[in-house]
N, C-alpha and C positions, 0 to 999 in steps of 0.2 A: 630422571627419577632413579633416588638408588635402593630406595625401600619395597621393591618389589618381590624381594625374595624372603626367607625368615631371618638369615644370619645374613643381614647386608650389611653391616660393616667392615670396612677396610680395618688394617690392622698395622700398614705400614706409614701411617699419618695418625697425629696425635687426636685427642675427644674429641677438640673443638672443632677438627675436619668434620667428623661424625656428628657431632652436634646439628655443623651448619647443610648437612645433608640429609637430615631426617624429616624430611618430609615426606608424609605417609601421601598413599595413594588418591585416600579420597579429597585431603588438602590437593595435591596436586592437581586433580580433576576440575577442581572447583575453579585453581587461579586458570587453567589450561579457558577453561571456558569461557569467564570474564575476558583473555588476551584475546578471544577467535581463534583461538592454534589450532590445528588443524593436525599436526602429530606430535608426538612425544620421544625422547632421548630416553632408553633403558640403559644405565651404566653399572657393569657389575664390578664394583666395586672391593665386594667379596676375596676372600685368600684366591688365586690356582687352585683347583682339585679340591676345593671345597664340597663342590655339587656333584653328580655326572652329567653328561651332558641328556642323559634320558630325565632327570629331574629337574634341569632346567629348562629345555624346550617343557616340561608341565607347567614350570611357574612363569614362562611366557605363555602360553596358554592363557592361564587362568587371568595375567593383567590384561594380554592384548584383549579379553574379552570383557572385562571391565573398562577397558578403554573405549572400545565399540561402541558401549553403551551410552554414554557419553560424546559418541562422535566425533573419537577421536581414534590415531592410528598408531602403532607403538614401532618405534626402531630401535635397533641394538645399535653400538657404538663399540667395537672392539678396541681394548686399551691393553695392551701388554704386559703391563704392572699389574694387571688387574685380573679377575674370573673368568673373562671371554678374551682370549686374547690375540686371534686373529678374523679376518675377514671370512677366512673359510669355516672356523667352529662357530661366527654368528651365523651365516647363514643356514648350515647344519640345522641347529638350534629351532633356528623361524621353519625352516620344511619341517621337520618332525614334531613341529609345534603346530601344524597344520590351519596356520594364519593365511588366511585370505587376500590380507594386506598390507599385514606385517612387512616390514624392510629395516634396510641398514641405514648405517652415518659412514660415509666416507669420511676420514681425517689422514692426512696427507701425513702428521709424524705419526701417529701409530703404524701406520703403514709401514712406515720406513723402520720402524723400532720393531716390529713383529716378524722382518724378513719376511714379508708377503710380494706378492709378484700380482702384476693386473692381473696374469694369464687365470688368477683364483677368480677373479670376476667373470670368465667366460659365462660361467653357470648359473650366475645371478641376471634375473631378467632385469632390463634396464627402468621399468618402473618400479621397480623394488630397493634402488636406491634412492633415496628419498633428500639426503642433503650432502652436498659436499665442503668440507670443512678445511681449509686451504692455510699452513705455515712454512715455513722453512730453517733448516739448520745443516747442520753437521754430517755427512753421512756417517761417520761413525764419533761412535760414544768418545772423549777425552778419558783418558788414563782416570780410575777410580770416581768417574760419573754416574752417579745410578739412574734408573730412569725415571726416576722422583724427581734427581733433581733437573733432568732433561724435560721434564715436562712443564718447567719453569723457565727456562730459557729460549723460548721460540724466537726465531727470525722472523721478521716482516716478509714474504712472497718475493722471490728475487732475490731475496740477500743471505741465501746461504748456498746447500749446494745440491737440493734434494732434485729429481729429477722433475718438476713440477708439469713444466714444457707435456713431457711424455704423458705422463695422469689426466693430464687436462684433454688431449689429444685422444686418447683412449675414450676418456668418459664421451666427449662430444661424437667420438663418433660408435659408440654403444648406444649413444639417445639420453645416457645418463646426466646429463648434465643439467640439471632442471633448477635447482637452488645451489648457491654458491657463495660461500662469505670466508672473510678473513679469519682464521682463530685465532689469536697471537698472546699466548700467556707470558707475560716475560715482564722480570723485574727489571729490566731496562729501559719499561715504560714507565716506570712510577713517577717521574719526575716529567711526562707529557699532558698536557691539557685535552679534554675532553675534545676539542675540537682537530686537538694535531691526533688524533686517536681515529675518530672518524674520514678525516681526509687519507692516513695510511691505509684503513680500515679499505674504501673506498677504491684509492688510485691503485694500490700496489695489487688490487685481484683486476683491475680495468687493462693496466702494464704487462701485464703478465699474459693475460687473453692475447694482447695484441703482437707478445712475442711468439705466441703460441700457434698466431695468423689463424684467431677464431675471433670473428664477427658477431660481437655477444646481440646485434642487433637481426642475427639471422641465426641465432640457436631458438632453442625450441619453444613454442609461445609460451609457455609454462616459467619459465627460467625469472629468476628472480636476483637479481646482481645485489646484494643486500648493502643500502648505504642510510649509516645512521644522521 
């Protein structure tokens, strides 16, 4: 959801991005319900420095408790490009918004694009991360790459150079390791069928586990290996 604040549009993507993101709260609640979901992605969307951070933990506040209501749970998603833009000012954000069960989105390139470090997770309890979001690429940006357009070019898990090995490691042995799927935005799929989508989707977070020597069959009963 990116409409949870008042000025949530982005500014660095043209209307039709905003367009296709305007979906208001209570639409959202409603498809959230009919799917069974069980939590919700907050993306801020918004300029940098648009808000402070004392008016945005309010306007997390005010959704995660519309989302409550609903029974449902709200996560932040730090995006670099974007309002919140590290691991450490989401979770900020959710303590001083005094959510009870508010959490994050781990994604594996913001990470890497926000120069965050796990050691920013020591302070996050491990049920408070709620999903982890798994790509690969570059560790650094190509001469004149912005991170628009880095955010279109993901690698498949394994085929670039991020430390993923380490993250995955980390999380399993935080406990945080509970949900887990591929994210892979890249126009280097567009010419793959639904089915070779699913099977990357699939093998390449299974490959990875098993370079990682974690036993996705003895992590936590909760854990959810997502295969479409």
């Amino acid at each position: 959801m990116c409409t949870w604040v008042p000025q949530w549009q982005a500014i660095n993507f043209d209307q039709k991005f905003n367009e296709e993101h305007s979906t208001s709260p209570c639409e959202f609640f409603e498809i959230a319900t009919n799917l069974g979901a069980s939590t919700l992605s907050l993306n801020a969307i918004f300029p940098s420095n648009l808000y402070s951070i004392d008016e945005l933990a309010h306007y997390f506040y005010l959704i995660d408790q519309m989302a409550n209501g609903h029974g449902l749970i709200c996560d932040l998603e730090p995006i670099p490009m974007w309002g919140i833009k590290t691991i450490e000012e989401a979770w900020k954000i959710i303590q001083m918004s005094g959510s009870k069960y508010g959490g994050l989105v781990f994604d594996s390139v913001h990470f890497i694009r926000s120069h965050s470090s796990l050691n920013m997770l020591d302070v996050v309890p491990a049920e408070r991360i709620h999903s982890v979001q798994i790509s690969d690429g570059l560790l650094q940006l190509g001469d004149n790459v912005s991170l628009e357009e880095d955010c279109f070019f993901r690698k498949w898990p394994g085929d670039g150079e991020f430390p993923l090995i380490e993250m995955l490691q980390y999380l399993q042995n935080k406990g945080a390791l509970t949900e887990l799927c591929a994210e892979v935005f890249s126009f280097e799929n567009k010419g793959k069928s639904l089915e070779q989508i699913a099977y990357l989707s699939y093998y390449s977070i299974e490959k990875l586990l098993r370079k990682a020597k974690i036993d996705k069959n003895e992590l936590n009963n909760s854990i959810t290996l997502k295969k479409f």
